[in-house]
C-alpha positions as a Markdown table, in Angstrom:
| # | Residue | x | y | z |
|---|---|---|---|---|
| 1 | Unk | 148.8 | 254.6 | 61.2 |
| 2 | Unk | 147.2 | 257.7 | 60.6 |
| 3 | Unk | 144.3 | 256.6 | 58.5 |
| 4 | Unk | 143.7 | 254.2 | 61.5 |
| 5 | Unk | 143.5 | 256.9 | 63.4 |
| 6 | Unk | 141.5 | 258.6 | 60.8 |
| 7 | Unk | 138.6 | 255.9 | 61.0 |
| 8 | Unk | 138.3 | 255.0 | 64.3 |
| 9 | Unk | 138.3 | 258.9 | 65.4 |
| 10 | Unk | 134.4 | 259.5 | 63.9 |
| 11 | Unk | 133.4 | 256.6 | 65.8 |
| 12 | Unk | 134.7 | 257.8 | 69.2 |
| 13 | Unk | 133.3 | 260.9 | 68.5 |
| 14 | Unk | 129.9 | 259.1 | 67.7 |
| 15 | Unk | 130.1 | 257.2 | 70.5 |
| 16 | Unk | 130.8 | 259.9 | 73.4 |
| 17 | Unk | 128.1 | 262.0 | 72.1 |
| 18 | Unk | 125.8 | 259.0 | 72.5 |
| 19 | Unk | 127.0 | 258.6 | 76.4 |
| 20 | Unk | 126.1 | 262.4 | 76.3 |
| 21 | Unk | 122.8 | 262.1 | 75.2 |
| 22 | Unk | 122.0 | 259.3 | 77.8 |
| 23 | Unk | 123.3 | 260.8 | 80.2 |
| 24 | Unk | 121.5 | 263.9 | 79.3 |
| 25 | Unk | 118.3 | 261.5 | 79.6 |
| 26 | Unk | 119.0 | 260.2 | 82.7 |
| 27 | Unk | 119.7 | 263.7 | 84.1 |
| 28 | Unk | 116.1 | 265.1 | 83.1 |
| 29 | Unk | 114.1 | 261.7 | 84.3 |
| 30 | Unk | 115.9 | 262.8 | 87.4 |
| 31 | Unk | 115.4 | 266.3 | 87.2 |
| 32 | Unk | 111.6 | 265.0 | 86.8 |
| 33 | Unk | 111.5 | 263.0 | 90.0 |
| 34 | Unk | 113.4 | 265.7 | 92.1 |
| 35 | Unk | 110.7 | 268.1 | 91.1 |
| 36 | Unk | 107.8 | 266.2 | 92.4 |
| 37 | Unk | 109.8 | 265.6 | 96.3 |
| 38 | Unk | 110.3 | 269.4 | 96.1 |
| 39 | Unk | 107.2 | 270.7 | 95.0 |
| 40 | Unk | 104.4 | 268.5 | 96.1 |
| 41 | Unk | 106.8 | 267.0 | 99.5 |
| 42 | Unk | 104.4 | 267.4 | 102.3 |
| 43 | Unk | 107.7 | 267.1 | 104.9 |
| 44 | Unk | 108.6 | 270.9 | 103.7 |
| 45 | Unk | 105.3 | 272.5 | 105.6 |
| 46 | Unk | 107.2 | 270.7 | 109.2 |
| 47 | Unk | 110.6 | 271.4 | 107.8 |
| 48 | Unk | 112.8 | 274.5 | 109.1 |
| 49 | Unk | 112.7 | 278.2 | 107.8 |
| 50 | Unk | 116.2 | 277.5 | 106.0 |
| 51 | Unk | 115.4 | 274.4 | 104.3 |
| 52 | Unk | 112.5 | 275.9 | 102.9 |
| 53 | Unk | 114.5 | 279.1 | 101.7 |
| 54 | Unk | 117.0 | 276.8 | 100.3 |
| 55 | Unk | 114.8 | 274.4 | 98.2 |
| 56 | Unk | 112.3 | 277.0 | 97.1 |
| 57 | Unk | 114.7 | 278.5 | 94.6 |
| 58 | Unk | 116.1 | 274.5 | 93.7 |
| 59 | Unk | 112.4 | 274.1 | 92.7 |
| 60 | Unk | 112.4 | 277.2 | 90.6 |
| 61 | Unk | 115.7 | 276.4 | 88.6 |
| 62 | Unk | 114.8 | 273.1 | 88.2 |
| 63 | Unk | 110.9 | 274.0 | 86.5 |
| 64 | Unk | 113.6 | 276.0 | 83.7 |
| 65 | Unk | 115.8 | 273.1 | 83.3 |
| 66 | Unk | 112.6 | 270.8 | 82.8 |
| 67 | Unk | 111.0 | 273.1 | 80.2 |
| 68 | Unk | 114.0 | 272.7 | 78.4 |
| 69 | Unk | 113.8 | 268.7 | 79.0 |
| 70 | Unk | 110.8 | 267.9 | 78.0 |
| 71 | Unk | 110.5 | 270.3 | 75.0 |
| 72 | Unk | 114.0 | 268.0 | 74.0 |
| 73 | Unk | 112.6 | 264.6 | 74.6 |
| 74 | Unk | 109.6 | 265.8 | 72.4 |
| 75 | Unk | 111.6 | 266.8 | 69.7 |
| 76 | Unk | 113.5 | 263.6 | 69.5 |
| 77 | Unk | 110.3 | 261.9 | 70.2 |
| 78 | Unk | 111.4 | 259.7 | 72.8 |
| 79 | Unk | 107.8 | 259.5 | 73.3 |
| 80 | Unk | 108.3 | 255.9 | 76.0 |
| 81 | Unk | 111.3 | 257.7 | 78.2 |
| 82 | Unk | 109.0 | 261.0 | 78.4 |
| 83 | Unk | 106.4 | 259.3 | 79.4 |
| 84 | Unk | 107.4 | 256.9 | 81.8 |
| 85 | Unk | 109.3 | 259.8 | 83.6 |
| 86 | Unk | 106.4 | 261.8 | 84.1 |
| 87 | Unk | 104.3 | 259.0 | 84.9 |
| 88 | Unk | 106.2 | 258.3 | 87.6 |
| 89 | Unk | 106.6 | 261.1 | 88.9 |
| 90 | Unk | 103.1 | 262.4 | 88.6 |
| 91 | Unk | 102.6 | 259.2 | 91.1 |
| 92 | Unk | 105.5 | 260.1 | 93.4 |
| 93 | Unk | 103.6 | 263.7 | 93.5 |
| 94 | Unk | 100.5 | 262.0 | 94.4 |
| 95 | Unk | 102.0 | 259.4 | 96.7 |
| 96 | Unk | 103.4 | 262.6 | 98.9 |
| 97 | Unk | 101.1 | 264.9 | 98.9 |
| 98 | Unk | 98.1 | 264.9 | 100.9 |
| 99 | Unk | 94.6 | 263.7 | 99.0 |
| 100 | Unk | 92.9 | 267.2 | 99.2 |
| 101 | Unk | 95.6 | 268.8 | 97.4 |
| 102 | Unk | 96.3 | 266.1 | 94.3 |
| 103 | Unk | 95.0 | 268.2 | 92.0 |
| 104 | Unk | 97.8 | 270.3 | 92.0 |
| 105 | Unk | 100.2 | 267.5 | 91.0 |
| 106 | Unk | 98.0 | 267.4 | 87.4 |
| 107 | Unk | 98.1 | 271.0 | 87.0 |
| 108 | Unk | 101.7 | 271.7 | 88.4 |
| 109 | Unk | 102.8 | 268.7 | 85.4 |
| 110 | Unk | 100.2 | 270.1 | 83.0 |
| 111 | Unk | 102.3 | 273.2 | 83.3 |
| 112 | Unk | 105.3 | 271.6 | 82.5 |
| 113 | Unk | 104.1 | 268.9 | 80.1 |
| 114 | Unk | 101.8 | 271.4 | 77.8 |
| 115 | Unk | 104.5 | 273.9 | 77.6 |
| 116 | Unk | 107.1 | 271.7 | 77.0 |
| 117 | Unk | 105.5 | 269.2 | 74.5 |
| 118 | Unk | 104.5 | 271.7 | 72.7 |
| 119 | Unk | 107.4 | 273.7 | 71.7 |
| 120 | Unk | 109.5 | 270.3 | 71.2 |
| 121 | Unk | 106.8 | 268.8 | 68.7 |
| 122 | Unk | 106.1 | 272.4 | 66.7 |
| 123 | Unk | 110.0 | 272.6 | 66.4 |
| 124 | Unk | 110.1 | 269.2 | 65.3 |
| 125 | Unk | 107.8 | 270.2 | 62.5 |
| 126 | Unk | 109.1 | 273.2 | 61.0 |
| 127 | Unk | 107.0 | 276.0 | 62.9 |
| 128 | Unk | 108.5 | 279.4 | 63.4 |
| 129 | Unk | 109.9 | 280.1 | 67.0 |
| 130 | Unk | 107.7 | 283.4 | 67.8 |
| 131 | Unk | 104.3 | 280.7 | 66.7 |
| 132 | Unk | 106.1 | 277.9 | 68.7 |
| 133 | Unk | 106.7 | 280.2 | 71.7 |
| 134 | Unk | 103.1 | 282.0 | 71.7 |
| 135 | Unk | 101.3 | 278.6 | 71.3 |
| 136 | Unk | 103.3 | 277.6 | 74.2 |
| 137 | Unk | 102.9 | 280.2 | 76.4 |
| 138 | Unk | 99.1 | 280.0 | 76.0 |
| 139 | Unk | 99.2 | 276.4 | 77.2 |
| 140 | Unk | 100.6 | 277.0 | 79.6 |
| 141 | Unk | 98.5 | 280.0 | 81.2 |
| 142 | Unk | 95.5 | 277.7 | 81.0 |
| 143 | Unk | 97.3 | 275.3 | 83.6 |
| 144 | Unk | 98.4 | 277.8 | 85.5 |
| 145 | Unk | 95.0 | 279.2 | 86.2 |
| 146 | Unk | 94.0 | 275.9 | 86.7 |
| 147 | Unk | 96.4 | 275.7 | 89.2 |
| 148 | Unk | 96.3 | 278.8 | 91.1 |
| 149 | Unk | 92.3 | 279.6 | 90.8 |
| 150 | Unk | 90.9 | 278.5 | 93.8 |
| 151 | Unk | 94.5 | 280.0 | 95.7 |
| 152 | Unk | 93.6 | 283.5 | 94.2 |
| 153 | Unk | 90.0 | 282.9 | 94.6 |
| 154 | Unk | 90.8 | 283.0 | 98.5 |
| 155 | Unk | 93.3 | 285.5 | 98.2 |
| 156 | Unk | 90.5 | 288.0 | 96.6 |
| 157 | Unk | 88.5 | 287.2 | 99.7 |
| 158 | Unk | 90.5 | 288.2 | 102.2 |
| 159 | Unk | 92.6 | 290.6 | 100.8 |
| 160 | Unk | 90.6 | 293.7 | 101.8 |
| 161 | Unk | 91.0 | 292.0 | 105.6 |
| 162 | Unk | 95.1 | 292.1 | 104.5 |
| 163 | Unk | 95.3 | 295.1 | 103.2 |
| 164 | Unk | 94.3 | 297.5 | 106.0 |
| 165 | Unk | 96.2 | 295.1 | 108.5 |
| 166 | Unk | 99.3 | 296.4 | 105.9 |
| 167 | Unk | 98.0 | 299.3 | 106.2 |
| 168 | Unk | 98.1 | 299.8 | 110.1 |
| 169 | Unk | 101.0 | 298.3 | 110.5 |
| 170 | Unk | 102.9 | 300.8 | 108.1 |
| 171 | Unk | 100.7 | 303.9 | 110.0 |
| 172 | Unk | 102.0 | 302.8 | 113.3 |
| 173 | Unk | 105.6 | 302.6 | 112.0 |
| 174 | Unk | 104.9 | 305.8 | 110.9 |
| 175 | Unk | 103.9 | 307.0 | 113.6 |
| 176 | Unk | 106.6 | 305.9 | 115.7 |
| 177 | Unk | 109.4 | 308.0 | 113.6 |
| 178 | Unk | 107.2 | 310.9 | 114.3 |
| 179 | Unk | 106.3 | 311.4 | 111.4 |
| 180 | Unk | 103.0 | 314.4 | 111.4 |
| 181 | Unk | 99.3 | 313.1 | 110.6 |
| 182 | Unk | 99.0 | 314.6 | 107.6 |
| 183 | Unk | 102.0 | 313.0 | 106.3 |
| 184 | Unk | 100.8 | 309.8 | 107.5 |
| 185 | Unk | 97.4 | 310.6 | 106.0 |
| 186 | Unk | 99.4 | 310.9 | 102.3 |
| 187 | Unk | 101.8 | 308.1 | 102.8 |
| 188 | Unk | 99.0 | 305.3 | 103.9 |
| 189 | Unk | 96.4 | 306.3 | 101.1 |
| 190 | Unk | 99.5 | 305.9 | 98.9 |
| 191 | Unk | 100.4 | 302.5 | 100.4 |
| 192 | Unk | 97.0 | 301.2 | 100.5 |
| 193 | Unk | 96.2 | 302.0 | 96.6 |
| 194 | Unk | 99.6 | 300.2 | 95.7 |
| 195 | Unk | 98.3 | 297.3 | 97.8 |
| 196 | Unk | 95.1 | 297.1 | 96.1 |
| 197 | Unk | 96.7 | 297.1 | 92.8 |
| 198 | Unk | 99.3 | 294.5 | 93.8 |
| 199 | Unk | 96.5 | 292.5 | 95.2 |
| 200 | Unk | 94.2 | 292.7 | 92.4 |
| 201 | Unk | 97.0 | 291.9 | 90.0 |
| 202 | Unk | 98.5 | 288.6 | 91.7 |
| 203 | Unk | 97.3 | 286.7 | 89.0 |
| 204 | Unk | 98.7 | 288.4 | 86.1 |
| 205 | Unk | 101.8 | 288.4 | 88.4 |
| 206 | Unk | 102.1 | 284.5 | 88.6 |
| 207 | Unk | 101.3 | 284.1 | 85.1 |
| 208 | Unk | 104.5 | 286.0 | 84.0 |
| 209 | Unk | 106.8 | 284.9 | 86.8 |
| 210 | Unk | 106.1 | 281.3 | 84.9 |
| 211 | Unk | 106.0 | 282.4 | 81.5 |
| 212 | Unk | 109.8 | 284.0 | 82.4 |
| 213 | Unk | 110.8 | 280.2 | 83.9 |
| 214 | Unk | 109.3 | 278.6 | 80.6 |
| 215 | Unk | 111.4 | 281.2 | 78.7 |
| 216 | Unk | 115.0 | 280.6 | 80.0 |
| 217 | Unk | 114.2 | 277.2 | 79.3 |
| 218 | Unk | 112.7 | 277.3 | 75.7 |
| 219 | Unk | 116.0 | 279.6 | 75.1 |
| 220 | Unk | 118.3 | 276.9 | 76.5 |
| 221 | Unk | 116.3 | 274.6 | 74.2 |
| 222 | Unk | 116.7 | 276.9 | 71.1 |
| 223 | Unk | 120.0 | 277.1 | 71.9 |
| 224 | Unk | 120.7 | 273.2 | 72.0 |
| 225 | Unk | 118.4 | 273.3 | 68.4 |
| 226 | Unk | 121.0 | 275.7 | 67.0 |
| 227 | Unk | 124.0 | 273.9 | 68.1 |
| 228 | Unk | 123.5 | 270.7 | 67.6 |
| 229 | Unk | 122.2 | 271.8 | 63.8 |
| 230 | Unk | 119.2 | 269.9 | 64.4 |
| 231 | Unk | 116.3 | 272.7 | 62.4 |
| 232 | Unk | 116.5 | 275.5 | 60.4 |
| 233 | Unk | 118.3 | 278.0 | 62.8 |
| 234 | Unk | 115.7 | 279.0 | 65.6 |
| 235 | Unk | 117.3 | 282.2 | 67.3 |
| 236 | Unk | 115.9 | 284.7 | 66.4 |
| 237 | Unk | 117.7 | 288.5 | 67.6 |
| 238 | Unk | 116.2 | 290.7 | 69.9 |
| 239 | Unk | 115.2 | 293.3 | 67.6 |
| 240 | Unk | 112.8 | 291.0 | 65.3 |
| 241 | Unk | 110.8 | 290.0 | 68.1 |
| 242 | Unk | 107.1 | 290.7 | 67.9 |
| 243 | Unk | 103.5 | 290.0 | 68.6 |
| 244 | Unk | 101.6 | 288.3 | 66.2 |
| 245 | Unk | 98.9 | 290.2 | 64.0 |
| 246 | Unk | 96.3 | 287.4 | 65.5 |
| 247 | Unk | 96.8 | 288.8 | 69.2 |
| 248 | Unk | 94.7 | 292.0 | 68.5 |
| 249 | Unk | 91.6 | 290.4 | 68.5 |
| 250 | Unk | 92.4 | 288.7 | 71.6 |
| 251 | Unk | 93.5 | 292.2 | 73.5 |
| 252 | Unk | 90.2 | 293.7 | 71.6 |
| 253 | Unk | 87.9 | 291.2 | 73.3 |
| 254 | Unk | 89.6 | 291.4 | 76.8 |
| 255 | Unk | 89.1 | 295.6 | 76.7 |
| 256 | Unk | 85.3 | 295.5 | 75.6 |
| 257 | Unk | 85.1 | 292.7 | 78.3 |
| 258 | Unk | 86.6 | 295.0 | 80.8 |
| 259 | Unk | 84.3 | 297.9 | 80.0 |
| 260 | Unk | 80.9 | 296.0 | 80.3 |
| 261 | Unk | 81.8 | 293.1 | 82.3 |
| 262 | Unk | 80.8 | 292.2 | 86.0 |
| 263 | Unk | 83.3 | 292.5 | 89.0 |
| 264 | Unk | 84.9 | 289.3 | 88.2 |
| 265 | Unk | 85.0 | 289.6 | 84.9 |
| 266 | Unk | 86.7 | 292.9 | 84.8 |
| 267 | Unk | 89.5 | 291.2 | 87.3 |
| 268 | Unk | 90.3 | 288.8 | 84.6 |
| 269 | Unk | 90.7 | 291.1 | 81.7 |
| 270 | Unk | 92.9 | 293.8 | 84.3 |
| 271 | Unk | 95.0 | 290.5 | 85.0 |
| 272 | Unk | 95.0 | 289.5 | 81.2 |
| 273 | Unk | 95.7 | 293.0 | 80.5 |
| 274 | Unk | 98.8 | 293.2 | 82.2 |
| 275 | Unk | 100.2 | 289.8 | 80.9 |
| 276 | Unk | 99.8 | 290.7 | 77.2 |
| 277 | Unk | 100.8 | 294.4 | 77.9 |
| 278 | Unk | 103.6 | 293.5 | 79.6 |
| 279 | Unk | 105.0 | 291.3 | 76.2 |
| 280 | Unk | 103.7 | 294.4 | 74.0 |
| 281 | Unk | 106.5 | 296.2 | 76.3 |
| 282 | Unk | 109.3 | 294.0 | 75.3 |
| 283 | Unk | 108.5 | 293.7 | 71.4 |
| 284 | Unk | 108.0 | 297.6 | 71.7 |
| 285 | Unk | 111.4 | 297.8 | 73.3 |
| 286 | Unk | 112.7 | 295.6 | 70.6 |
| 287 | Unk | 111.4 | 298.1 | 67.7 |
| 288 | Unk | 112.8 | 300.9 | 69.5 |
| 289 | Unk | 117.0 | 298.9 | 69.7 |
| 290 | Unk | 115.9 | 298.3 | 65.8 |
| 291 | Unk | 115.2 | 301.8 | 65.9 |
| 292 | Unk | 118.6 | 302.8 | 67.5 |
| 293 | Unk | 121.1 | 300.4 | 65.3 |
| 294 | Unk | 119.5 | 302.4 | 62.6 |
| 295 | Unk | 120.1 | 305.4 | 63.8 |
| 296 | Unk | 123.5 | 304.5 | 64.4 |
| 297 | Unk | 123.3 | 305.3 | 68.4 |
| 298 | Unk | 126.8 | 304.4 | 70.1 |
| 299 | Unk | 127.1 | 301.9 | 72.8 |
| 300 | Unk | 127.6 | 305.0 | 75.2 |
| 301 | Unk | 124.5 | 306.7 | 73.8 |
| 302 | Unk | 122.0 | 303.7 | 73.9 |
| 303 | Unk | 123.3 | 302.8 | 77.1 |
| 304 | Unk | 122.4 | 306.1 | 78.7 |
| 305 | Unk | 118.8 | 305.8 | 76.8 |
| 306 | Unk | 118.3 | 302.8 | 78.6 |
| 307 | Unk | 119.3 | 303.8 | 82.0 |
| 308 | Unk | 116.8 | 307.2 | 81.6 |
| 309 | Unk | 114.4 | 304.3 | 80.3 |
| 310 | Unk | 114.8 | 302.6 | 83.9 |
| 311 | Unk | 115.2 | 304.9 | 86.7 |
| 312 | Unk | 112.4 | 307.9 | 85.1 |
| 313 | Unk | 109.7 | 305.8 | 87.1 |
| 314 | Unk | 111.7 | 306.1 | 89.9 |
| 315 | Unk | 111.7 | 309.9 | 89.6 |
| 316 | Unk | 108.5 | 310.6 | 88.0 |
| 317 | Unk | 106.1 | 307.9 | 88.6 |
| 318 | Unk | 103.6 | 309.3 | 86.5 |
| 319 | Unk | 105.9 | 309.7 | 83.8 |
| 320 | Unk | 107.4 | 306.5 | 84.2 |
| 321 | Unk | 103.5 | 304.9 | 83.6 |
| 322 | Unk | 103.2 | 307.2 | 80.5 |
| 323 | Unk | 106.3 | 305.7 | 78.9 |
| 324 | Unk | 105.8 | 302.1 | 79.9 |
| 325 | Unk | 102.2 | 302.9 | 78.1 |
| 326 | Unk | 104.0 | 304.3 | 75.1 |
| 327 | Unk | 105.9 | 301.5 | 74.9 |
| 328 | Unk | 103.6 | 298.7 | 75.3 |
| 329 | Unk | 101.6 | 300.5 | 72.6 |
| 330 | Unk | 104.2 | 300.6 | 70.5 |
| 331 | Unk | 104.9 | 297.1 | 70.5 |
| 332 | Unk | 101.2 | 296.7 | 69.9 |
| 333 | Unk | 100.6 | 299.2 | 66.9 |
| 334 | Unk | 103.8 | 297.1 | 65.2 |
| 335 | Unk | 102.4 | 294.3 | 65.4 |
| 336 | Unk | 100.1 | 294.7 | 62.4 |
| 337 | Unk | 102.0 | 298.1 | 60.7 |
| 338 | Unk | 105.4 | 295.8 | 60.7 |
| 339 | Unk | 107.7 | 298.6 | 60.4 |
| 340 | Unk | 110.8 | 296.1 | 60.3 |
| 341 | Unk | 109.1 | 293.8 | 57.8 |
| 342 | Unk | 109.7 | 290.9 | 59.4 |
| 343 | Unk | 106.7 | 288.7 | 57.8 |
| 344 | Unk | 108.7 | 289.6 | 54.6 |
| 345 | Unk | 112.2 | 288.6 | 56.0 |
| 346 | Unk | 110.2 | 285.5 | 57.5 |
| 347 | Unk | 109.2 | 284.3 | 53.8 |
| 348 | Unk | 112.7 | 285.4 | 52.7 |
């Protein structure tokens, strides 16, 4: 009785995780066609102030979930369910969404498709997951400017009319508490060079509030990788993250760029600037946790490092800008010194 039991247990097993995976499939064709209602559903402009609250962040969740999708259904190259998915829901996109604005049911898939494809096939084929990642990201910035260009393009043009309408509204609030003119004076020239920076930098700020969707869902993908024992293990700790050596040409190009360029050009390199500072910053923060295991810090100790790391801007601006800068150019100057040798512990 019990080798009875002992044969027909493999195939249960087998066939569950098959029901699994197809239900999986079904989840993220789904997932796919939810996606285009929500984001491209013209009934949302006419809808109420709630239902919009509520879907908006549906929509966001979902975009992870589908990173994660796709990037599976590329891997296991289930090339015919992928693309009959997106297919139709690129058409359910276009069927819903008024003519003028179709566009932006290529670019909001290309998003999703480039980034996605992409780091299921390089998995699939044996590339590292900081290359995988990079590659991805990259993709994926070009279809988010293609998506939001002519959006900021008419956000740049009336944002000087925004600003100062900002501006007096915050003087005349201002005013109201009784506050004196010349504090006024100081707290609106204040305001209003924070708004020009948060203006000017709307791009760069898209750019990474995407590339942070894309990453919770390459991470849930890595995750499934390394579970299911599908690839040579793909997570890779916190403290081995870093920039790759090829990047410092790139930043090189966008700072010359930014000293002799025109007006538009030096927007994109600020904007660019701030993107690929802002992942210099978190592989500089990883060197300096590296940094801190080695120096055997406690838990106690490195957690009251990082809570003087977080609330000195909030004290000392200035010297919350000179540490973020430190940091960013930490992360950069290790990307080609490699004081954790990780290109030899890659080869290893």
């Amino acid at each position: 009785m019990n080798r009875f039991v002992d044969k027909i247990k493999p195939n249960i097993d087998s066939e569950t995780a098959s029901n699994s995976e197809r239900n999986s499939t079904f989840l993220i064709v789904l997932a796919m066609l939810a996606y285009s209602v929500l984001a491209f559903g013209n009934w949302l402009e006419q809808s109420v102030l709630l239902l919009t609250i509520v879907t908006a962040p549906i929509t966001y969740f979902l975009m992870m979930y589908l990173y994660y999708g796709i990037a599976k259904l590329a891997f296991r190259q289930q090339y015919l369910i992928l693309g009959s998915g997106v297919l139709a829901a690129i058409i359910l996109g276009c069927v819903i969404i008024e003519s003028s604005q179709m566009i932006y049911a290529f670019t909001g898939w290309g998003m999703l498709l480039s980034a996605g494809v992409i780091s299921g096939l390089m998995t699939q084929r044996g590339y590292r997951p900081r290359m995988v990642y990079v590659v991805s990201v990259i993709a994926l910035t070009i279809f988010v400017i293609l998506n939001y260009f002519s959006i900021w393009q008419d956000l740049s043009k009336s944002s000087t009319e925004s600003i100062q309408k900002l501006v007096a509204q915050a003087e005349n609030q201002l005013a109201i508490v009784g506050e004196s003119q010349e504090r006024i004076r100081l707290a609106t020239e204040m305001f209003q060079k924070l708004l020009v920076i948060i203006f000017r930098l709307i791009p760069a700020e898209i750019i990474l509030t995407i590339a942070v969707q894309f990453s919770v869902g390459y991470l849930i993908f890595v995750r499934w990788i390394d579970r299911n024992r599908l690839a040579t293990p793909q997570w890779e700790p916190y403290i081995y993250w870093q920039m790759p050596f090829w990047f410092i040409p790139v930043v090189m190009v966008f700072i010359v760029a930014r000293l002799i360029g025109g007006e538009f050009i030096e927007l994109a390199a600020d904007n660019a600037l701030v993107v690929m500072a802002t992942f210099y910053t978190l592989t500089g923060l990883a060197l300096l946790e590296y940094m801190l295991r080695k120096l055997r810090f406690s838990t106690l100790m490195k957690t009251l490092f990082y809570i003087m790391l977080f609330f000195l801007p909030l004290v000392n601006p200035m010297s919350g800008i000179i540490m973020g800068v430190g940091i960013s150019l930490l992360g950069f100057i290790d990307s080609f010194t490699d004081w954790r040798k990780i290109r030899l512990r890659e080869l290893t």
